[in-house]
N, C-alpha and C positions, 0 to 999 in steps of 0.2 A: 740247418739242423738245430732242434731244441738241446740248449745245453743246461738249464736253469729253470726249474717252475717255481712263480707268485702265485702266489693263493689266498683267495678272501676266504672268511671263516663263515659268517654267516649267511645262511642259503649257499654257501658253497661247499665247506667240509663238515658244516654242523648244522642244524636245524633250526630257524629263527624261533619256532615254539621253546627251545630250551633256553635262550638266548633273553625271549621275550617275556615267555610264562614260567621261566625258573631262575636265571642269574639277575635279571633287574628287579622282578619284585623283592626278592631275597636283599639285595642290596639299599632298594628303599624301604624296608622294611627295619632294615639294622641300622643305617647311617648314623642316625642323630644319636644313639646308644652308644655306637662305636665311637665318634666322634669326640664325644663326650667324655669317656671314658681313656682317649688316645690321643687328645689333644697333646699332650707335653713330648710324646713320641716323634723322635726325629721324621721318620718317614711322614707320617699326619702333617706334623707341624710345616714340615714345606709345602704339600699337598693343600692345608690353609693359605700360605702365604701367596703362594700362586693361585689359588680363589681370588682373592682380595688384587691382585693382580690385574685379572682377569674380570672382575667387576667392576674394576678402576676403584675402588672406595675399598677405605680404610674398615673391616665388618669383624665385629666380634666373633665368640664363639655359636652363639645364638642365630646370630645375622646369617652366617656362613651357614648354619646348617638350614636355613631356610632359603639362602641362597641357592645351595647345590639340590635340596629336594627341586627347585623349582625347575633348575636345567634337568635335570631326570625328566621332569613332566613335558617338559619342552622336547625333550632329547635331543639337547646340543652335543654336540660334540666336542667336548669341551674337556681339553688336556688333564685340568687339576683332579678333575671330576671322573675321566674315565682310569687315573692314577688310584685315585680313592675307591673305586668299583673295584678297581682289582686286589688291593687289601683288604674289603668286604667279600669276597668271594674265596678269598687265600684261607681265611678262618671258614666258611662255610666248606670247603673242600677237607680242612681238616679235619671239620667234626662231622664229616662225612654224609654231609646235606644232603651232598648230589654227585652223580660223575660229569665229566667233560661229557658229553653228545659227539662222535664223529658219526659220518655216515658208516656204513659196513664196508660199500664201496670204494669209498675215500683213505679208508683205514688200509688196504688193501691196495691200490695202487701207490698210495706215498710208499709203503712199504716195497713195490715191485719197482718204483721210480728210484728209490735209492740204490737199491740191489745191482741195476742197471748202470750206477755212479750219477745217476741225474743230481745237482745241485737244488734242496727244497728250501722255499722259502716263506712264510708267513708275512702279508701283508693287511691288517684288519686294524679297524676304528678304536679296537678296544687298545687298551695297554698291552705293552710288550709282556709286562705280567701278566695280565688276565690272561694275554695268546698264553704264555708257559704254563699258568696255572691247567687250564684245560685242555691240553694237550700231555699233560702229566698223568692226570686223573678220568685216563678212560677206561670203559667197560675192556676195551685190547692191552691196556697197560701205560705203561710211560712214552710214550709216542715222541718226547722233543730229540732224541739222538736221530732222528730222521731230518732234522734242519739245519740248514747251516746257518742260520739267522732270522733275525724279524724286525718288523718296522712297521710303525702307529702312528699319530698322526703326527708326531715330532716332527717327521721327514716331510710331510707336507700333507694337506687334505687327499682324499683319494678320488676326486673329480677332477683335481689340478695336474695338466699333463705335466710340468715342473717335477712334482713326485716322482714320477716313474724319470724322468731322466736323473734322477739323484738317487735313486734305488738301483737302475744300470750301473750308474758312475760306485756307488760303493759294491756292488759284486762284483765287479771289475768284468762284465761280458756284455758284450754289443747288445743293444736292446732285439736287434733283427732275430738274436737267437734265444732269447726270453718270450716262455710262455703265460701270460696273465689268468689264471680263473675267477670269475666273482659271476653273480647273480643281477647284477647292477650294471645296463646299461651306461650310463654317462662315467662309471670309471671305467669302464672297456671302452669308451671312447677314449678317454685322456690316457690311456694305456695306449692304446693304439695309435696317437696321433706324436706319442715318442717313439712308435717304432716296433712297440712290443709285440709279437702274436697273442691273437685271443679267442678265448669261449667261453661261451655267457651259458652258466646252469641256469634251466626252467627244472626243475626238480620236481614241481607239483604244474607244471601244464607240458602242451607240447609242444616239441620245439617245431619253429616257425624256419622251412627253408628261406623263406623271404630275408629273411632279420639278418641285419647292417654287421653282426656277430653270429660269425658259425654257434649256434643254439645245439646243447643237449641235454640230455637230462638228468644223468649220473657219470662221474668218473670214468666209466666203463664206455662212456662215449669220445674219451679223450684219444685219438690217434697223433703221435708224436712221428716227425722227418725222421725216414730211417737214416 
C-alpha cells in the first residue's frame, strides 16, 4: 500500500515550457543586476561563497557572475546557483512577473491525495525555495500546506539511487510503500532500484505499454494499492 508520494516538478507537476521559457530566462536576465545590487546580503553572500567553492577559485564579484551565467548556459546543476535562482524568482513572483504553472490535473489530485491522508512530498533539482516559491504562487492558490516536506539536491543528485534511500530514511516509511513521479527515466530507475514504486509522466506523447516504467500521461492516470 502507497503511504507517501515524491514528486518531480518539472514535466511532472509543471510544465517544462514555464520552467524553461519563463523562470530561467527571467533569472538570467536579472542575475548580474541582482547580484550586484545584493552582494552584501547575508543570503547572496553565502550563495557567492559557495560559488567560489564550487569553482574551487578564489572569484570576485565580476568573476562569479560570469561564472554562474555560465552554469545557466551549461545547466549544471549546481547547488549555489540553483539557491541564487530561487532568490531571483522570490522577487519576480513578488512583482508579480508570473504564477507558479501546475498542471489542473496535478493541482487536483495532490489535493484529493491529501484529503485521503496520503503524506506529499516534493523532490526536484530546483531549490527547496524555488519548490515553495512556486507552489505558493499558483493560478489554484497557495498549494505548500499540501506537503509535508521537500528535498533538492542537498540530499543527493536525483539519478543517484543513494538519494532515494535517504529520502525514505528521513520520512521515516519503507521505500516499498513510496510512490515516485518524474518525467525522467534514469531517476525512476535510481528510484526504483531503492525500492521505490514508480510512474514516469509522458504528458506530451504516449505512453509506451512496453516502457521499463508503468508510463502515463496526467495524474489522472496515477492508480494507488487500495
Amino acid at each position: 500500500m502507497i503511504k507517501a508520494i515524491v514528486t518531480d516538478i518539472e514535466g511532472t507537476t509543471s510544465s517544462l515550457a514555464f520552467v524553461k521559457d519563463v523562470l530561467f530566462p527571467y533569472a538570467r536576465a536579472n542575475l548580474a543586476a541582482y547580484v550586484r545590487l545584493n552582494a552584501a546580503e547575508p543570503q547572496v553572500k553565502t550563495v557567492l561563497e559557495q560559488s567560489c567553492k564550487e569553482a574551487r577559485a578564489e572569484l570576485d564579484t565580476e568573476q562569479l557572475i560570469t561564472q554562474l551565467l555560465q552554469w545557466i548556459d551549461e545547466d549544471k546543476k549546481v547547488t549555489p546557483l540553483k539557491s541564487l535562482q530561487g532568490l531571483l524568482w522570490e522577487a519576480g513572483y513578488q512583482e508579480g512577473a508570473f504564477k507558479g504553472h501546475i498542471y489542473k490535473d496535478a493541482a487536483a489530485h495532490l489535493k484529493a491525495w491529501k484529503a485521503k491522508g496520503l503524506d506529499l512530498y516534493i523532490y526536484s533539482s530546483g531549490s527547496v525555495h524555488a519548490q515553495k516559491l512556486l507552489f505558493t504562487h499558483t493560478e489554484y492558490g497557495d498549494l505548500t500546506p499540501l506537503f509535508s516536506g521537500y528535498f533538492d539536491t542537498r540530499i543527493g543528485g536525483k539519478k543517484d539511487q543513494e538519494s532515494y534511500h535517504k529520502i525514505a530514511r528521513q520520512i521515516g516509511i519503507p521505500a516499498n510503500q513510496l510512490l515516485f513521479l518524474s518525467d525522467i527515466k534514469e531517476e525512476l530507475d535510481a528510484a526504483k532500484a531503492a525500492g521505490f514504486k514508480t510512474l514516469w509522466l509522458t504528458r506530451h506523447s504516449t505512453p509506451d505499454p512496453q516502457a521499463e516504467h508503468t508510463q502515463i500521461s496526467s495524474f489522472d492516470g496515477v492508480v494507488l494499492d487500495a
